[in-house]
C-alpha positions in Angstrom: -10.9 5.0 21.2 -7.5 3.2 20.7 -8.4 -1.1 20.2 -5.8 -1.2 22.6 -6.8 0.7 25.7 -9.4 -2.4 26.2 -6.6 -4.4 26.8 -4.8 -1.8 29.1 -7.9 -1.3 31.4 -8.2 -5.0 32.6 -5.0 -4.4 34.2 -6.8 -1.8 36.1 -9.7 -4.5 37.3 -7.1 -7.0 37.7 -5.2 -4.8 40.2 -8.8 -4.0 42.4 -9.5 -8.0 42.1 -5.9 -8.3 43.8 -6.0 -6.0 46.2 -9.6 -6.9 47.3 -9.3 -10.7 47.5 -6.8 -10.2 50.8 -10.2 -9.6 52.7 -12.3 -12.7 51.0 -14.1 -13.9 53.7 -12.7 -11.2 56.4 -16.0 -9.8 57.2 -14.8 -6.4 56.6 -16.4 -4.9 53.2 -15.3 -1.7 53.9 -11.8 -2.6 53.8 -12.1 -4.8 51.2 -13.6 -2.1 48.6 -11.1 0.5 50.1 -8.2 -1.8 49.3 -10.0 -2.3 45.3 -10.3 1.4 45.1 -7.0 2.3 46.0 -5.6 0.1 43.5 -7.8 0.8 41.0 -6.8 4.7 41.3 -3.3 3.7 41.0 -3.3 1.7 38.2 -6.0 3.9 36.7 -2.3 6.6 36.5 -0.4 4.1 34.4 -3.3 4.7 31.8 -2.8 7.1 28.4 -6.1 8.6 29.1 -7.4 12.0 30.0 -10.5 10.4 31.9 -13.4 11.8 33.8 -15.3 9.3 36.5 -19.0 9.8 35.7 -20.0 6.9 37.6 -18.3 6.3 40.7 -18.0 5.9 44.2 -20.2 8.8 44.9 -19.9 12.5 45.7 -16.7 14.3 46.2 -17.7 15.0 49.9 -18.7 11.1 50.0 -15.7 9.1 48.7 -12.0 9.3 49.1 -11.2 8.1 46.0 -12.8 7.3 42.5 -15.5 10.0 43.0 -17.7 11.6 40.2 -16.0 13.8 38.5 -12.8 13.0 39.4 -9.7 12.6 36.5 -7.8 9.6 36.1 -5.3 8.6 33.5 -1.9 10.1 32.4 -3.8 13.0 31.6 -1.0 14.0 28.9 -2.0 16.5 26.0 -2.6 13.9 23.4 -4.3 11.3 25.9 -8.2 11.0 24.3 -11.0 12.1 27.0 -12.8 9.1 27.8 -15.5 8.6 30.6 -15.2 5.9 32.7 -17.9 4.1 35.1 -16.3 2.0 37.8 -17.1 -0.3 40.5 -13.6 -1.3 42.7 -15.4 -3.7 44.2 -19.1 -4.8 42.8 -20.5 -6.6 45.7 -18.4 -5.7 49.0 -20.7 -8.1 51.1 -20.2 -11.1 49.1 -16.3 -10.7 49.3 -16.9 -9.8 52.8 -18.1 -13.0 53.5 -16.6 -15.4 50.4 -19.9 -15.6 48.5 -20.2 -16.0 45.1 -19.5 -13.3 42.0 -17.7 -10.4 43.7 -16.0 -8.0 40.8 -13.6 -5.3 39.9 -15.5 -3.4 36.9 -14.7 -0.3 34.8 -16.4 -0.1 31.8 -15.1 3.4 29.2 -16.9 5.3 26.2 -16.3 8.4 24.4 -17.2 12.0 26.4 -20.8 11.7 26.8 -21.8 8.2 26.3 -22.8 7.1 30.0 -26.0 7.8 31.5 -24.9 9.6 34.3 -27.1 8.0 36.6 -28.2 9.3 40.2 -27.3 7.4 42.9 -30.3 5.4 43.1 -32.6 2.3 42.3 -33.7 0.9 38.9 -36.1 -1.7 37.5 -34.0 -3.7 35.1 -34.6 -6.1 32.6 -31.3 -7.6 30.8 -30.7 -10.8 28.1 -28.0 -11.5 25.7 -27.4 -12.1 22.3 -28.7 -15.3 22.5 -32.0 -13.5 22.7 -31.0 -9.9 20.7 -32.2 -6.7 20.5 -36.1 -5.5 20.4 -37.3 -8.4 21.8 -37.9 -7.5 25.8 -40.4 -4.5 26.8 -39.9 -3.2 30.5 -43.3 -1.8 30.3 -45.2 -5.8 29.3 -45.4 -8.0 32.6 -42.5 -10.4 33.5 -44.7 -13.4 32.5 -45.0 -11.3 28.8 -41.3 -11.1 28.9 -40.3 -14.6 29.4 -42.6 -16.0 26.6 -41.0 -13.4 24.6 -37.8 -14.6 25.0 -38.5 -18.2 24.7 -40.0 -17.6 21.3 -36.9 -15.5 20.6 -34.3 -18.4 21.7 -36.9 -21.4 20.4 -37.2 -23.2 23.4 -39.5 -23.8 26.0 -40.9 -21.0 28.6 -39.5 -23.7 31.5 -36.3 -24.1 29.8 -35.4 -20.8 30.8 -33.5 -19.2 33.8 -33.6 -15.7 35.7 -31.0 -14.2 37.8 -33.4 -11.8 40.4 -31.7 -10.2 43.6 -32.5 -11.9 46.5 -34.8 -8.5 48.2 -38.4 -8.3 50.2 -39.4 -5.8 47.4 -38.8 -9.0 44.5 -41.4 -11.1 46.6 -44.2 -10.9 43.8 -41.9 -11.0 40.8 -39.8 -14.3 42.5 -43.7 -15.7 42.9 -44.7 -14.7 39.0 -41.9 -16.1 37.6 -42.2 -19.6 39.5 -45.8 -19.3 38.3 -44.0 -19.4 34.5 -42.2 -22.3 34.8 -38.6 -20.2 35.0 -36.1 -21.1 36.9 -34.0 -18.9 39.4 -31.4 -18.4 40.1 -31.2 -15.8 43.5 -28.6 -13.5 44.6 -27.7 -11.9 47.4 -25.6 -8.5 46.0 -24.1 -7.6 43.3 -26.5 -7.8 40.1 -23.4 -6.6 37.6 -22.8 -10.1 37.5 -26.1 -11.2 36.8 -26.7 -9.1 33.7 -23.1 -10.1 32.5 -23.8 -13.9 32.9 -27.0 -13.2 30.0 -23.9 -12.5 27.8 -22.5 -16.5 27.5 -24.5 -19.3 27.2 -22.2 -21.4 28.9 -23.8 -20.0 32.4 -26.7 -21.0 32.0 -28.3 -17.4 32.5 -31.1 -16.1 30.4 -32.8 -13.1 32.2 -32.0 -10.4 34.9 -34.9 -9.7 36.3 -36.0 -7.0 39.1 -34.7 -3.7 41.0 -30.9 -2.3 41.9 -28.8 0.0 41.7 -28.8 2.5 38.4 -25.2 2.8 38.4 -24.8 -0.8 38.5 -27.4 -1.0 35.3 -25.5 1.4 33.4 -22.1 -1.1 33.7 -24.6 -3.8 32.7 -26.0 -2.3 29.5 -22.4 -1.4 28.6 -21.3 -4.8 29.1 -24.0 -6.1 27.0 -23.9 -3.7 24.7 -20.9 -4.7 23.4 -21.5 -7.9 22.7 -24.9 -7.2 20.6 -27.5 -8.1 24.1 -30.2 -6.1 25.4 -30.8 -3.7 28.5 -33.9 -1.7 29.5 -34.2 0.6 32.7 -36.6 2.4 33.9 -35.3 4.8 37.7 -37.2 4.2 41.3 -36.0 6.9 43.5 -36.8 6.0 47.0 -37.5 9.1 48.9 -37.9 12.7 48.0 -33.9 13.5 48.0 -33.3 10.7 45.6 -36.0 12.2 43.2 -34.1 15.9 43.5 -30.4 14.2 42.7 -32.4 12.6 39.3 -34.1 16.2 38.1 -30.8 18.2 39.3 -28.6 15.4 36.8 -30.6 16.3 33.9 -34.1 13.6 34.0 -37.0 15.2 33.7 -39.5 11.8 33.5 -38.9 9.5 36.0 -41.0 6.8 33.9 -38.5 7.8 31.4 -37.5 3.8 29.8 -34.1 3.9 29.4 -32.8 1.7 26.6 -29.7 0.4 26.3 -28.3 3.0 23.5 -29.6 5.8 26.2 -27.7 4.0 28.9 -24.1 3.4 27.0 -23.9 4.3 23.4 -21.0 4.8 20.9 -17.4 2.8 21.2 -17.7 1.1 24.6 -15.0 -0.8 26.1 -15.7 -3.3 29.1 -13.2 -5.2 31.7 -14.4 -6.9 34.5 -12.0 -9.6 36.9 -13.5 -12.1 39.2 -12.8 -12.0 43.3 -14.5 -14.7 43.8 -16.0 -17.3 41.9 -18.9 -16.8 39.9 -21.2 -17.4 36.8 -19.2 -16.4 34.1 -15.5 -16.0 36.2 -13.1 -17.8 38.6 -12.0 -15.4 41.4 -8.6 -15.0 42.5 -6.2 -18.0 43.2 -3.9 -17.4 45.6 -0.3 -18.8 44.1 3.1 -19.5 45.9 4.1 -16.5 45.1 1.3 -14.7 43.4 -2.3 -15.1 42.4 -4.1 -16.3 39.3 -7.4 -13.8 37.7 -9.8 -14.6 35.3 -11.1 -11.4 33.8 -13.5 -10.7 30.6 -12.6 -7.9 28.1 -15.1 -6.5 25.9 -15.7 -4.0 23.0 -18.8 -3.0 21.1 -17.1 -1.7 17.9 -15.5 -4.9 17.1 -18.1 -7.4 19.2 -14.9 -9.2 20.5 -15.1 -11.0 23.7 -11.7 -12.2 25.3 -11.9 -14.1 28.5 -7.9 -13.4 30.0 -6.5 -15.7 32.7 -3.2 -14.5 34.0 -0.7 -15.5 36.1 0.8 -12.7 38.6 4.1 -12.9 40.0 4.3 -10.7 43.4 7.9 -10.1 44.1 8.5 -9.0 40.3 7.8 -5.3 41.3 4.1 -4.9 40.2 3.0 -1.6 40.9 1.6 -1.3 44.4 -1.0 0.7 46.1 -1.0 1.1 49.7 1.4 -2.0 50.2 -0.4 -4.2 48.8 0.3 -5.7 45.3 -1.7 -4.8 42.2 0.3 -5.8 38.4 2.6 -4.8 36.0 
C-alpha cells in the first residue's frame, strides 16, 4: 500500500470525530454514530482506493451505511483493493453521555488480511511493545499473565496496570487481578481504546484484559500490530445464532486462539481521532470557528507512529456530509 494513504485516511477519522462530537453529551448515541458514519462514508469517496468494508457496521439489511461488504474509495481502475475495518464512532454511549475515550477508527490492509470476524464476543488479551511479542498466553490464567509481563517489562507485578471493561461477566477476573497486586483501570465501553493505550507508555496502560466485541479486537491487533505489540483472541459466541454466523464466516474451532498475525497481518495502516478525551487522545475542541482533533496514525511496515493535532477551519468549505462539517 501507498506510505501515503496512512496519511489520507486520518482525514477520514478526523471527519466522523467532527461530525460525532456535535452530540457529546446529547444523550443520543444513535445520532451521534449516524452523524460519524455519514461522514466517514463521505470522506471515505475523496479516497484513491478501491475498498471493500470487511468489518463494519453490520449486515447490509442492518446498517445504512458502512456495511460489510460494502465499497468505498474512488474506486478508479488503478486505485489498489484494500480492506478496511471501521468503527464511525467506537463507543456511542460514552459520547452519548461525555465520558471518556469515544473514537472514530479505520484501520486498512491488503485483500485478505482482516479476520473477518462474526459479530460477536471475544476474550482478549492485549500489551505493547513495551512488553513484545511471545510473551502473553490466552490459554495461562490472568495471574500467569501478569507475572509474565512484569518479568518481560522488569518491574514489579504491583507496578503494573490493566484496562478491563466495566461488565457483570469480568466479576472474577476484576477480583484475580486485585488479588495480583495490579492496578485497574475500568471502563465502561469502548475497549479499542484500551488495547491502543498498551501501545505508549505515557498512559500508563500495561494490559487489556477481559471479553468484547471481536470486531473491536481485530482494530486492536491492527493497531498494535503496527507498532511491534501483542494481541491474542480467542471468540465467545453467546447463543446458538451467534455460533452459526462464526461457522458460516469460515471458523470451524471456536477455541480456535487467534493471534495477532491471524487477526491483521501484512502492510497495515491505522488512524484513529479522539471525541472525547482519553488515555492516549484529546477529543475535539470546539474553536471560534472550527474545532481542534488529536488523532494517531499508524503503520506496521515502517513501525512509525505520528500523533496529528490539527486545526479545522469550518467556513473554508470542508467537505460536508449531511450539513454538518467534516475537513478538507
Amino acid at each position: 500500500m501507498d506510505r501515503n494513504l496512512a496519511l489520507e485516511v486520518v482525514r477520514v477519522t478526523e471527519a466522523a470525530a467532527l461530525a460525532a462530537a456535535r452530540f457529546v453529551g446529547l444523550g443520543d448515541r444513535d445520532g451521534a454514530d449516524q452523524a460519524a458514519t455519514e461522514a466517514m462514508r463521505t470522506t471515505f469517496e475523496f479516497m484513491h482506493i478501491n475498498g471493500t468494508v470487511v468489518i463494519g457496521e453490520g449486515e447490509r439489511d442492518e446498517a445504512p451505511m458502512l456495511y460489510i461488504g460494502e465499497r468505498v474509495g474512488d474506486r478508479a481502475e488503478d486505485a489498489p483493493h484494500i480492506d478496511i475495518a471501521v468503527d464511525p464512532l467506537e463507543g456511542t454511549n460514552l459520547c452519548a453521555n461525555g465520558l471518556n475515550d469515544a473514537l472514530a477508527v479505520v484501520a486498512m490492509a491488503e485483500h485478505g488480511h482482516f479476520l473477518n470476524a462474526p459479530d460477536t464476543y471475544m476474550d482478549k488479551i492485549a500489551v505493547g511493545p513495551a512488553v513484545g511479542a511471545g510473551v502473553i498466553d490466552i490459554r495461562k490464567t490472568p495471574t500467569q499473565n501478569l507475572h509474565a509481563i512484569a518479568e518481560a517489562r522488569r518491574v514489579r507485578v504491583s507496578d503494573l496496570t490493566a484496562v478491563i471493561l466495566d461488565r457483570p461477566r469480568h466479576a472474577g477476573l476484576v477480583d484475580e487481578v486485585r488479588r495480583a497486586g495490579v492496578r485497574i483501570r475500568l471502563i465502561t465501553d469502548g475497549d479499542v481504546g484500551g488495547a491502543i493505550a498498551t501501545t505508549d507508555p505515557s498512559t500508563g496502560i500495561d494490559v487489556l484484559l477481559g471479553i468484547g466485541g471481536a470486531p473491536e479486537g481485530v482494530l486492536g491487533a491492527a493497531a498494535l500490530r503496527c507498532v511491534g505489540g501483542d494481541f491474542q483472541g480467542v471468540l465467545k459466541p453467546r447463543n446458538d445464532g451467534e455460533v452459526r454466523r462464526a461457522q458460516a464466516m469460515g471458523i470451524a474451532d471456536l477455541n480456535q486462539v487467534f493471534s495477532i498475525d491471524q487477526l491483521a497481518t501484512g502492510d497495515v495502516m491505522f488512524a484513529a481521532t479522539g471525541v472525547t478525551d482519553g488515555f492516549l487522545l484529546r477529543g475535539v475542541r470546539p474553536l471560534g470557528d472550527g474545532a481542534e482533533t488529536t488523532s494517531v496514525v499508524m503503520r506496521s511496515r515502517s513501525g512509525t507512529t505520528r500523533l496529528i493535532r490539527a486545526r479545522h477551519r469550518f467556513h473554508q468549505a470542508p467537505n460536508y456530509a449531511g450539513g454538518r462539517p467534516g475537513v478538507g
